[in-house]
C-alpha positions as CSV (number, residue, x, y, z in Angstrom):
1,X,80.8,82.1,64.9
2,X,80.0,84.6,67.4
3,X,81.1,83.2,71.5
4,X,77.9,84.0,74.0
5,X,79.4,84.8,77.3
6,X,76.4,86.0,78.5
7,X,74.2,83.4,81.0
8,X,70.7,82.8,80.0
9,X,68.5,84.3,82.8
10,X,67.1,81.4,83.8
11,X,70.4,80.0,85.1
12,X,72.4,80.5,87.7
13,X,75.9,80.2,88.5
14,X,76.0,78.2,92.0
15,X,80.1,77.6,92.8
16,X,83.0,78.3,90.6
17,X,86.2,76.5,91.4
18,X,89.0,78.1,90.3
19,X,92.9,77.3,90.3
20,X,96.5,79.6,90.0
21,X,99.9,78.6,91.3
22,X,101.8,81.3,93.0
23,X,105.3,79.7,91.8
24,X,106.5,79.7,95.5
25,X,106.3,78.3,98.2
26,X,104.1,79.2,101.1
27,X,104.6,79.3,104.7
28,X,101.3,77.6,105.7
29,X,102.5,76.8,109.3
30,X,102.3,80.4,110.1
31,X,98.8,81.3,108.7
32,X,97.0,81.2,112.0
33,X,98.9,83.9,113.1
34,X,97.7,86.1,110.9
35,X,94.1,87.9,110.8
36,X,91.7,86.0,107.6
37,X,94.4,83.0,107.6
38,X,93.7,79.4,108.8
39,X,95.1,76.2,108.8
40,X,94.2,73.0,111.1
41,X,97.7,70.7,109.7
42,X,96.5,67.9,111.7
43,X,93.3,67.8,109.4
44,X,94.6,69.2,106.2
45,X,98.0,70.1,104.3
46,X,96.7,73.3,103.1
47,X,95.7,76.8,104.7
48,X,92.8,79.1,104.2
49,X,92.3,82.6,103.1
50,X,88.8,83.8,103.4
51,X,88.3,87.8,105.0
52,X,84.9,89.5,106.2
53,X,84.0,90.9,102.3
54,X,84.9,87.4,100.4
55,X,82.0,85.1,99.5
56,X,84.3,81.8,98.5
57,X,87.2,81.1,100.0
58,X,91.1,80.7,99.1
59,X,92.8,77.5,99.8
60,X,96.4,77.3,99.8
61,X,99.1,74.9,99.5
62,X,102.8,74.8,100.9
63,X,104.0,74.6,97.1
64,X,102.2,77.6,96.1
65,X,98.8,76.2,94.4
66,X,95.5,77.7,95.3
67,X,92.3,77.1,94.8
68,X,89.1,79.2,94.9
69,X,85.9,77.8,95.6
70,X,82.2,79.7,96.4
71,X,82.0,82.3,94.0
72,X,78.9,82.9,91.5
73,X,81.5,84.1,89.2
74,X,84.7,83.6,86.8
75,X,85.5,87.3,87.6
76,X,84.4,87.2,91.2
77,X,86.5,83.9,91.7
78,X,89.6,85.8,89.8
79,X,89.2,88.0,92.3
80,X,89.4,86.1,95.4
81,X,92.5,84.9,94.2
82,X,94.2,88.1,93.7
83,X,93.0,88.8,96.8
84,X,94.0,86.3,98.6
85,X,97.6,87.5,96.7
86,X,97.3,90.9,98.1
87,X,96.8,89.5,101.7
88,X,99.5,87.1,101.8
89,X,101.5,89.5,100.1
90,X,101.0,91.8,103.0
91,X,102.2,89.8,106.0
92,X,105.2,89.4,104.0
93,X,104.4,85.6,103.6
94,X,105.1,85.4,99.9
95,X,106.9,87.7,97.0
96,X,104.5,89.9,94.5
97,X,103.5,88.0,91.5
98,X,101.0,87.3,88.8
99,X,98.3,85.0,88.8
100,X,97.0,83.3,85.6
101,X,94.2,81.5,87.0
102,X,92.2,78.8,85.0
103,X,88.1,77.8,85.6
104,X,88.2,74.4,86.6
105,X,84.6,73.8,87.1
106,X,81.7,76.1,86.8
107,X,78.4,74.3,88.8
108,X,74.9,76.2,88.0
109,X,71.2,75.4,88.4
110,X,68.3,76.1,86.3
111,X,64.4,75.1,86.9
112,X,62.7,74.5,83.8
113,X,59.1,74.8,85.5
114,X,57.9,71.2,84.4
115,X,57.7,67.9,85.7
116,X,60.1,65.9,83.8
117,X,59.4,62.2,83.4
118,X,62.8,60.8,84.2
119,X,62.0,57.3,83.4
120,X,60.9,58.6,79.6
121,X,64.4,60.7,79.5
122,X,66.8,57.9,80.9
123,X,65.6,55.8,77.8
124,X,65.6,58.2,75.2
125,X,68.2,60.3,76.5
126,X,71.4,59.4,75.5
127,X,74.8,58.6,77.9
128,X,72.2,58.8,80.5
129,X,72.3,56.6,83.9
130,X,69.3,56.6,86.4
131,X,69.2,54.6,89.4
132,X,66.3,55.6,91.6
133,X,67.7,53.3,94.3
134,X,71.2,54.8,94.2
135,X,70.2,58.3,93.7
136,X,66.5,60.8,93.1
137,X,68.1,62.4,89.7
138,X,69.1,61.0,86.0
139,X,72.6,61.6,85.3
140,X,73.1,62.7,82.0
141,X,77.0,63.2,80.3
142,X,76.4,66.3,78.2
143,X,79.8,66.4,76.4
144,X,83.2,66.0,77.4
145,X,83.5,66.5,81.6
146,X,80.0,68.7,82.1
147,X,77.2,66.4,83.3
148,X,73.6,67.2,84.2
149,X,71.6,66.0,87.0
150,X,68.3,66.0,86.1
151,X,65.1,65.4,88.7
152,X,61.5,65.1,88.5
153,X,60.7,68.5,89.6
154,X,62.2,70.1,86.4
155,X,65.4,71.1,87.8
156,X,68.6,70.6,86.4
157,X,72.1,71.3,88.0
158,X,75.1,71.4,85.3
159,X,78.0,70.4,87.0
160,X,82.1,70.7,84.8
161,X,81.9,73.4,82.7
162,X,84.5,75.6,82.4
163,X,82.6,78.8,80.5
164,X,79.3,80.3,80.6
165,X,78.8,79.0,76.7
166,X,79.2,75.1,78.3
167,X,76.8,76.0,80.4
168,X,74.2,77.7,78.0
169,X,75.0,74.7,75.7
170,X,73.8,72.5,78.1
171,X,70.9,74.4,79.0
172,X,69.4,74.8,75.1
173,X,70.7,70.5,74.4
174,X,68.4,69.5,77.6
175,X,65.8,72.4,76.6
176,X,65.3,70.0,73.3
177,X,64.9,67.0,74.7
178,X,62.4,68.5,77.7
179,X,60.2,70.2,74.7
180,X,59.4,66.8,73.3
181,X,58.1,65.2,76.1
């Protein structure tokens, strides 16, 4: 079997969240010291890496953990993160290393240019929960952890992937169901 890694056109990637550990531990006091480094303690045990040519941003934690969020990309969040290596590298706040980082979730939208009726779907679609007084979409669990919310309009955002073929799975699975109604 031959793995797609290639998105379908019609979708878009619209946040990537990404995760490494540094395997050390990280002055995060200091960070507001530095130029692109932030931290606020009193709100949040973490700090912030995020300079003028990122598009996501780099959250770090005293024990060395980070976390990449606001990229349209695997490779763009990768990276961030090295990045965000290279700059605390720099002010000497942590030792050279590698990163391994792992796609945690992978959030994209697609607009299938039809109006979808939702009450149809949530009976014929399967692990499906709609609750028009709770929330506008129909909430459908794919397969394992990636979920689609699906409105009226024809959009669809896929939420919990962790690769691009999740995500065109998902696209053609819902594509199925939209064609028959």
């Amino acid at each position: 079997m031959q793995i797609v890694n290639e998105l379908r056109s019609e979708i878009k990637i619209v946040n990537t969240v990404t995760t490494a550990n540094l395997e050390q531990k990280v002055d995060i006091e200091s960070f507001n010291k530095y130029e692109h480094l932030h931290s606020d303690l009193s709100r949040y045990l973490c700090g912030y890496v995020k300079d003028d040519k990122m598009i996501g941003r780099v959250t770090i934690f005293a024990n060395g953990k980070m976390i990449s969020v606001g990229t349209k990309s695997p490779e763009q969040s990768f990276k961030e993160l090295r990045k965000a290596v290279k700059i605390l590298n720099g002010y000497g706040l942590i030792k050279s290393c590698g990163l391994s980082p792992q796609v945690r979730n992978l959030v994209a939208n697609t607009d299938f240019k039809k109006i979808l009726d939702i009450e149809k779907l949530a009976r014929t679609l399967p692990k499906s929960m709609y609750e028009p007084e709770i929330f506008a979409g129909l909430i459908h669990r794919i397969q394992g952890s990636v979920v689609a919310l699906i409105f009226n309009s024809g959009k669809v955002i896929v939420a919990g992937s962790k690769t691009i073929e999740e995500i065109n799975s998902a696209y053609f699975h819902l594509k199925e169901y939209f064609d028959e109604i």
